[in-house]
ChimeraX commands (.cxc) that place a marker at each C-alpha (Angstrom):
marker #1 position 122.96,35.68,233.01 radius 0.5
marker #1 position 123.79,34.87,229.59 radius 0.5
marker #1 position 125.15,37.27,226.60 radius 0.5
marker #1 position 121.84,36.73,224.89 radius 0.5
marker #1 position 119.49,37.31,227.63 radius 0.5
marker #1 position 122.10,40.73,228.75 radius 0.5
marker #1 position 121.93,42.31,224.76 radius 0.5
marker #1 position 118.09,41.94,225.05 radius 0.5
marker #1 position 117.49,44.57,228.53 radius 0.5
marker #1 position 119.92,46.92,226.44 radius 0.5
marker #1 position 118.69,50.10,225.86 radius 0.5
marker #1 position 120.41,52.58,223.95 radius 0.5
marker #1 position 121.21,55.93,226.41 radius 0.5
marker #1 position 119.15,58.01,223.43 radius 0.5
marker #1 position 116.15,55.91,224.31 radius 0.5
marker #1 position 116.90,56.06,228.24 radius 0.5
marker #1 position 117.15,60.10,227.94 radius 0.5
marker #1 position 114.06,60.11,225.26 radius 0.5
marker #1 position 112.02,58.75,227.55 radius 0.5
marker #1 position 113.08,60.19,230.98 radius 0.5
marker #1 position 112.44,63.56,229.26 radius 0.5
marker #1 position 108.60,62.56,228.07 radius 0.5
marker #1 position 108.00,61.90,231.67 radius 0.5
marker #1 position 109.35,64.56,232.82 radius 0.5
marker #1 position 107.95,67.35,230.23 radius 0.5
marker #1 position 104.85,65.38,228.97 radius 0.5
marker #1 position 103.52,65.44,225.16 radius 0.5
marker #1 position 105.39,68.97,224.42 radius 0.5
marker #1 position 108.89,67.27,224.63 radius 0.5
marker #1 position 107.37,63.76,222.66 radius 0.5
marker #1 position 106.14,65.66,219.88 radius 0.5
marker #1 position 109.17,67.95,219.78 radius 0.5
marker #1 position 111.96,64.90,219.80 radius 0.5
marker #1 position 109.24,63.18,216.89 radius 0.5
marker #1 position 109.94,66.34,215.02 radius 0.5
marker #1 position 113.60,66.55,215.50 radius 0.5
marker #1 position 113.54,62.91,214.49 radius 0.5
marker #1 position 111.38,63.00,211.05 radius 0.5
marker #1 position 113.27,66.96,210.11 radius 0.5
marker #1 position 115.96,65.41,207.84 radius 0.5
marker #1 position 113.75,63.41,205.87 radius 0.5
marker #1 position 111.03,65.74,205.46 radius 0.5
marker #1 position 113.39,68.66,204.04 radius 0.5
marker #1 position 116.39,66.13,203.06 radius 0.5
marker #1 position 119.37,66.15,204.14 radius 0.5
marker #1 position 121.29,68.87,202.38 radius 0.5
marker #1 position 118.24,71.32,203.73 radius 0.5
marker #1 position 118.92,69.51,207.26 radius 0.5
marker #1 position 122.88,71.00,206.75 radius 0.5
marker #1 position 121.57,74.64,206.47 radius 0.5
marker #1 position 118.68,75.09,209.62 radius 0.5
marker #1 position 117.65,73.60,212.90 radius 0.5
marker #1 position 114.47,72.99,214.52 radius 0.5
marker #1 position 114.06,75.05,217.69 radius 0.5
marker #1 position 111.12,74.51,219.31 radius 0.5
marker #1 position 107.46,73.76,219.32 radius 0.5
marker #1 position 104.89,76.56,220.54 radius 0.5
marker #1 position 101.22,77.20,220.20 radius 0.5
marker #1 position 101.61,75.46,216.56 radius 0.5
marker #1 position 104.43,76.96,215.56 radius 0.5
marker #1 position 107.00,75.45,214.36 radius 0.5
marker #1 position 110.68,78.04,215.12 radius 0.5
marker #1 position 113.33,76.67,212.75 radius 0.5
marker #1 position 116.72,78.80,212.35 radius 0.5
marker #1 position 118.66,78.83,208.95 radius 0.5
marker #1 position 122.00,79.99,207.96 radius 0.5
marker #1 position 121.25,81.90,205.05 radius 0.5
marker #1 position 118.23,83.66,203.61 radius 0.5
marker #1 position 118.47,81.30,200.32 radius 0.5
marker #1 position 117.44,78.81,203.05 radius 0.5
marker #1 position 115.03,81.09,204.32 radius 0.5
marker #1 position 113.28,81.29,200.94 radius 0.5
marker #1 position 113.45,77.82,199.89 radius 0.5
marker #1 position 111.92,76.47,203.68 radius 0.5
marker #1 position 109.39,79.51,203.01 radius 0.5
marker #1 position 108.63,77.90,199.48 radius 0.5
marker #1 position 108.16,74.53,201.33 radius 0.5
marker #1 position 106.40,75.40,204.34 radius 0.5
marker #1 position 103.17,73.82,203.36 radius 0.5
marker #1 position 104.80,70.50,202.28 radius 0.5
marker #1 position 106.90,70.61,205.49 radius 0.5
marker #1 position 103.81,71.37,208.01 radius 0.5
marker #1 position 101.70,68.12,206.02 radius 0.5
marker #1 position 104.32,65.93,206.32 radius 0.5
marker #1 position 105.50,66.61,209.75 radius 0.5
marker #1 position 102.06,66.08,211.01 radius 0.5
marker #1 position 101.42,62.86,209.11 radius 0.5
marker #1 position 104.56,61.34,211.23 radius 0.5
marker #1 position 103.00,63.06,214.36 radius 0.5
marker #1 position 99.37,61.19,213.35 radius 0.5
marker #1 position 97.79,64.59,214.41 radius 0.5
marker #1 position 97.43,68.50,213.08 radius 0.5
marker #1 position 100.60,69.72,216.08 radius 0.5
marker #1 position 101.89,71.98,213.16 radius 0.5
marker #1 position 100.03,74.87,211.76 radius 0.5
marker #1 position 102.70,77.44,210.77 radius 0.5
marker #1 position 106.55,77.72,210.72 radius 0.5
marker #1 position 108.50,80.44,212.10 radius 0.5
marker #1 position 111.86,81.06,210.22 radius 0.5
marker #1 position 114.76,82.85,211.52 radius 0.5
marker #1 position 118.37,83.96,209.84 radius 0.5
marker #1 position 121.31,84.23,210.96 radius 0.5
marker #1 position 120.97,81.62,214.54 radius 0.5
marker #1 position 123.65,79.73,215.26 radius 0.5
marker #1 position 123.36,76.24,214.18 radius 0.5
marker #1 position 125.40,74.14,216.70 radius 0.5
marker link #1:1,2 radius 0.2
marker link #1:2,3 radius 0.2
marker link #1:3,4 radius 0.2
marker link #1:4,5 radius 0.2
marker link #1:5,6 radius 0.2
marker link #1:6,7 radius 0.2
marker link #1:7,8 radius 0.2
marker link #1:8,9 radius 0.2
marker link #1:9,10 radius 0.2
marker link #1:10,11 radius 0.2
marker link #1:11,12 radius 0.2
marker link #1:12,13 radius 0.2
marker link #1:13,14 radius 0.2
marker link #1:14,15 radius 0.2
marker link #1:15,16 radius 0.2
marker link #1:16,17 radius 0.2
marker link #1:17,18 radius 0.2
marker link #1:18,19 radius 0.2
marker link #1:19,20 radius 0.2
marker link #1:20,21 radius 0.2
marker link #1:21,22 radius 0.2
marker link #1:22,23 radius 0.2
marker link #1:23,24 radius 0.2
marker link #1:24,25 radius 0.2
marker link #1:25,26 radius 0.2
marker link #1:26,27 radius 0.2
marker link #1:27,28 radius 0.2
marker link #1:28,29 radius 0.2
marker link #1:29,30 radius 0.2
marker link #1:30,31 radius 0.2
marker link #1:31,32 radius 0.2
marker link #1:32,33 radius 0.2
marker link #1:33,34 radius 0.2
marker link #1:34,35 radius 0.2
marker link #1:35,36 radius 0.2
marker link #1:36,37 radius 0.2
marker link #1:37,38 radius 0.2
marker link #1:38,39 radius 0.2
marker link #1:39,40 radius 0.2
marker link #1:40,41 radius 0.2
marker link #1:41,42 radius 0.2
marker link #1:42,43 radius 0.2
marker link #1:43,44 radius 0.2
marker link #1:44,45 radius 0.2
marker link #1:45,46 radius 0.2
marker link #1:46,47 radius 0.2
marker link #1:47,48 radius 0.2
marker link #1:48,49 radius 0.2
marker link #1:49,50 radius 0.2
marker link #1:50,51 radius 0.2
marker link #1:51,52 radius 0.2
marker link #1:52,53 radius 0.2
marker link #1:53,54 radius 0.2
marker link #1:54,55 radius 0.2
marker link #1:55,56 radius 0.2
marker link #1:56,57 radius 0.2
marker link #1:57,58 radius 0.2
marker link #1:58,59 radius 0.2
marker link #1:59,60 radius 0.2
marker link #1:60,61 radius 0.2
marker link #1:61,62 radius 0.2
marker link #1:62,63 radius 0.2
marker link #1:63,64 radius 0.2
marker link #1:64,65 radius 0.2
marker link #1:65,66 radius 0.2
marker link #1:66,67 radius 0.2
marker link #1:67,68 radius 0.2
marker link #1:68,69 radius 0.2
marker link #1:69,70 radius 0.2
marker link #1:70,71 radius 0.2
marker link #1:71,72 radius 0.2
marker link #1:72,73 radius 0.2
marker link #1:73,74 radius 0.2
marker link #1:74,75 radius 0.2
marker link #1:75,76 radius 0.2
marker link #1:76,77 radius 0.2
marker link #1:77,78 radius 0.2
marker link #1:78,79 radius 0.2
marker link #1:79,80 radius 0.2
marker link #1:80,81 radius 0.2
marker link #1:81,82 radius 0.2
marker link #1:82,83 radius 0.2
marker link #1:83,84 radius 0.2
marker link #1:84,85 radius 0.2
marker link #1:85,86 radius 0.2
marker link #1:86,87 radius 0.2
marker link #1:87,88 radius 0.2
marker link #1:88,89 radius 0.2
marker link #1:89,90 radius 0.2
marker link #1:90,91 radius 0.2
marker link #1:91,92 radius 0.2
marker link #1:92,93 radius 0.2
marker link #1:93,94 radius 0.2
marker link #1:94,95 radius 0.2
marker link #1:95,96 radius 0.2
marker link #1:96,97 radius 0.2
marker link #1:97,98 radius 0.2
marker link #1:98,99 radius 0.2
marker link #1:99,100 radius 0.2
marker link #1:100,101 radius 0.2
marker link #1:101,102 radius 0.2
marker link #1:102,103 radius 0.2
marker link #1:103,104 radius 0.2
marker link #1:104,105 radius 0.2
marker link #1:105,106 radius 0.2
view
């Protein structure tokens, strides 16, 4: 097999475990890892520093900060955030975000 024909069947291990976990978990996971993937550029990246997304549930969006500044400014967003979150996801998944201090980050 050549070089050219082996670099095109490589898949990256992100996009191996991506998709094992959609068919494993179904839409939840999808829209979560969509999420994940679009937080950084919806709240920029020094925003992205500060909190975490934790999970999807019912429409809410759980997202942990580090500091109640971070709290307040994400609070002053949160309609911004929950628009342009769902215009990635090409559907309403978002309807409210949940914000919590103090979680660790890591």
């Amino acid at each position: 097999m050549s070089e050219q024909k082996k670099e095109q069947n490589f898949e990256s291990l992100k996009s191996v475990l991506d998709n094992h976990l959609k068919n494993i978990c179904g839409p939840r996971i999808e829209k979560s890892l969509l999420i994940q993937g679009h937080w950084k550029s919806t709240v920029g990246p020094l925003i992205a520093q500060h909190s975490k997304v934790l999970y999807l549930q019912n429409g809410i969006l759980h997202i942990s900060v580090d500091h109640p500044a971070w709290h307040q400014e994400l609070r002053m967003m949160q309609n911004n955030i929950i628009e342009s979150l769902n215009k990635a996801l090409k559907e309403t998944v978002i309807t409210e975000l949940k914000l919590r201090v103090g979680q660790p980050l890591s």
